[in-house]
C-alpha positions as CSV (number, residue, x, y, z in Angstrom):
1,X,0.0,0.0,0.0
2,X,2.7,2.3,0.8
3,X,4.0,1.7,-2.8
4,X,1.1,2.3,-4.5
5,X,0.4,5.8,-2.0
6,X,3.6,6.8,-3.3
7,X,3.3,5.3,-7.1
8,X,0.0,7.9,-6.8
9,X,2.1,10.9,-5.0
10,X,4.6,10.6,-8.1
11,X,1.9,10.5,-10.3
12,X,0.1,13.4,-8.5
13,X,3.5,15.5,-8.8
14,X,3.5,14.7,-12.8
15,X,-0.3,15.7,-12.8
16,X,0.8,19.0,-10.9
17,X,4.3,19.9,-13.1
18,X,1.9,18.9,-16.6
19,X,-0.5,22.0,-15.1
20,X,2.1,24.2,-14.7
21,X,3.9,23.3,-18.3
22,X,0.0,23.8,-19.7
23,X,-0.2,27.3,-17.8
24,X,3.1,28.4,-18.7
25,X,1.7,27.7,-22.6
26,X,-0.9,29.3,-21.7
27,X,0.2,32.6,-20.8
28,X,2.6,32.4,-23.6
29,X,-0.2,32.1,-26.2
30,X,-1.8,34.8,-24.8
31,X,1.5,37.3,-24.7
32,X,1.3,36.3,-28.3
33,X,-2.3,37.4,-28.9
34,X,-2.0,40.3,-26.8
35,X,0.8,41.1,-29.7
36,X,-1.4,40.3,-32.4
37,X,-4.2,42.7,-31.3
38,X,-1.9,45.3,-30.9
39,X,-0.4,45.2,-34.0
40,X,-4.1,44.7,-35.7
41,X,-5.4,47.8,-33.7
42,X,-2.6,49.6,-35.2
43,X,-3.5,47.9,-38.6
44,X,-7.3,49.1,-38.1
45,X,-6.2,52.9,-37.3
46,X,-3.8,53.5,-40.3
47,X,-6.6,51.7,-42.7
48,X,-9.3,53.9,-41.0
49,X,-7.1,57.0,-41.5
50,X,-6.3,56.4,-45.7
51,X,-10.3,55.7,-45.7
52,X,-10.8,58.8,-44.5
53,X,-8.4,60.4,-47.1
54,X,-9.5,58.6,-49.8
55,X,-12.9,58.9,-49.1
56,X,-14.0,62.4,-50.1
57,X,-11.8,61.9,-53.5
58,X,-14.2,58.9,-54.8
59,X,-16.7,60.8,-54.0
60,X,-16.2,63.2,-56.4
61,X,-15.4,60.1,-58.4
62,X,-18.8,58.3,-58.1
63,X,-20.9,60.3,-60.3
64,X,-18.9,60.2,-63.7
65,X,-17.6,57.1,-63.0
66,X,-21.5,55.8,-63.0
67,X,-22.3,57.7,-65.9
68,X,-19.1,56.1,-67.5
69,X,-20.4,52.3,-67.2
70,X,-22.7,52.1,-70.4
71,X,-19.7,53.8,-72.3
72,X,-17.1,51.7,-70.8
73,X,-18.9,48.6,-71.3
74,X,-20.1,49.2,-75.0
75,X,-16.3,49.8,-75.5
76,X,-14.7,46.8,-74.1
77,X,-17.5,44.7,-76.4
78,X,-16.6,46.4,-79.8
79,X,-12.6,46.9,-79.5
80,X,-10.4,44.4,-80.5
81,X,-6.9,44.4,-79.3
82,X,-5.3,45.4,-82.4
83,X,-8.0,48.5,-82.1
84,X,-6.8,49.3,-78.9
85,X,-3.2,49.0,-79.9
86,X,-4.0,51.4,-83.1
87,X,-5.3,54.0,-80.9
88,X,-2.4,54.0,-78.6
89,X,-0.3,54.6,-81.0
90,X,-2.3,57.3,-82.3
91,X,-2.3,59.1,-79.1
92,X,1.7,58.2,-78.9
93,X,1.8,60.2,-82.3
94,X,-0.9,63.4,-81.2
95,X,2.5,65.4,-80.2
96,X,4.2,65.3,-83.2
97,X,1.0,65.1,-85.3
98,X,-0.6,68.4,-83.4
99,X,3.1,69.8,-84.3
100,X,3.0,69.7,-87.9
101,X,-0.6,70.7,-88.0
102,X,-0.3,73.8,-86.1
103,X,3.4,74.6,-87.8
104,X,2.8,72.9,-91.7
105,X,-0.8,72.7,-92.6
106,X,-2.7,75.5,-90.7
107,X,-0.4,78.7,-92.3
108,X,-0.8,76.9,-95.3
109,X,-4.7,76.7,-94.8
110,X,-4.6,80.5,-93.9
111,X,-3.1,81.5,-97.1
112,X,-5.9,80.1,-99.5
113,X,-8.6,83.0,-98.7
114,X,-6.8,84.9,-101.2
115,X,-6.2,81.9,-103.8
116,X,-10.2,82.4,-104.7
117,X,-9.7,85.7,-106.1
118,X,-6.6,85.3,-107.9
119,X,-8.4,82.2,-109.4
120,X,-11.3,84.2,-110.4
121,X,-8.9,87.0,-112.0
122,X,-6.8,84.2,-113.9
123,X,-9.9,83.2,-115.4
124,X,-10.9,86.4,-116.3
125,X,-7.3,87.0,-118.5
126,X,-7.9,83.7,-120.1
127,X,-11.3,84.5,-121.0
128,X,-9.7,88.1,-121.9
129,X,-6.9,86.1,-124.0
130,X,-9.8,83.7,-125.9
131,X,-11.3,86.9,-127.4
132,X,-8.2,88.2,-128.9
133,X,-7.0,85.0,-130.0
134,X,-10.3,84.3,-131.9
135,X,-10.2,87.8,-133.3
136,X,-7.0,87.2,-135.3
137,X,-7.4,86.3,-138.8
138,X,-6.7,82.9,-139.3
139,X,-7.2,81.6,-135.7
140,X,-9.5,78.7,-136.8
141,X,-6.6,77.4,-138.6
142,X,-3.8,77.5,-136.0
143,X,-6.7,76.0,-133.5
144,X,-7.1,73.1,-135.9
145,X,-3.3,72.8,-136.3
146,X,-2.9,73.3,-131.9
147,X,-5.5,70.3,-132.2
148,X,-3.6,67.7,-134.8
149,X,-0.6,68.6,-133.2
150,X,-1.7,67.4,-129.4
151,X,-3.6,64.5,-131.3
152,X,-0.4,63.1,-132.7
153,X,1.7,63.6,-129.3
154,X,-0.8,61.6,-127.5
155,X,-0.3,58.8,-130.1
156,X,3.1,59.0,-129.8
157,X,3.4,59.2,-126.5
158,X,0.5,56.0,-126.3
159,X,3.0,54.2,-128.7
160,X,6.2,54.6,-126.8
161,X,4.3,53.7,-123.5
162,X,2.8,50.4,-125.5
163,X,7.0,49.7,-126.3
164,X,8.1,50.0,-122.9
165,X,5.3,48.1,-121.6
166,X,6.1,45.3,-123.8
């Protein structure tokens, strides 16, 4: 009996030393979650602080940006990638497009307000010209020969192309 009373004292001392390893674990875990909660308060504040940043900035946002769905959506349906690729490198080009436009074409453009008139007065001195030409004596005749003459360069000129074509 005495064996067994202390067989159960040893056991009871086991019993007692397994509690305190079990505490000891115990308060180690929750050292460890006290961390964790810290460091997730923290995690909670900053995120509650960029919310409140960001916050009034989508709000301005939120009303294009809903009026922009239809479009947005109707466009991702009807591009293909090589369209989307084309206009890239359209907008790539804008610069130097907007440049020659603005330095090339648009002085050019500018100038042709006056062409109209001088066209008008060149027809004018033709017309002018016409009259005195069909006035000479004779001017039927040189006409006639103007017209043979331009007949028989075209053929010659048809001819040579039909030689170097062959």
């Amino acid at each position: 009996a005495i064996d067994a009373v202390g067989d159960t004292q040893r056991k009871a001392d086991e019993a007692i030393d397994a509690v305190g390893d079990t505490q000891r674990k115990a308060d180690a875990a929750i050292g460890a979650v006290g961390g964790t909660i810290e460091r997730a308060g923290g995690a909670v504040g900053r995120a509650e602080a960029v919310i409140a940043r960001v916050d009034p900035l989508l709000a301005g946002f939120e009303g294009p940006l809903r009026q922009l769905v239809p479009v947005v959506q109707r466009l991702a349906e009807s591009l293909s990638a090589q369209e989307i690729e084309a206009m890239v490198a359209i907008i790539d080009r804008l610069p130097t497009l907007l440049g020659h436009l603005d330095d090339d074409v648009l002085p050019v453009l500018k100038t042709l307000d006056g062409v109209g008139p001088d066209v008008h007065d060149l027809v004018d001195t033709m017309q002018d010209l016409r009259q005195v030409v069909k006035g000479f004596p004779g001017s039927k005749l040189f006409r006639r020969r103007g017209a043979e003459e331009i007949a028989e360069d075209d053929q010659e000129e048809g001819e040579a192309e039909e030689r170097a074509g062959s």
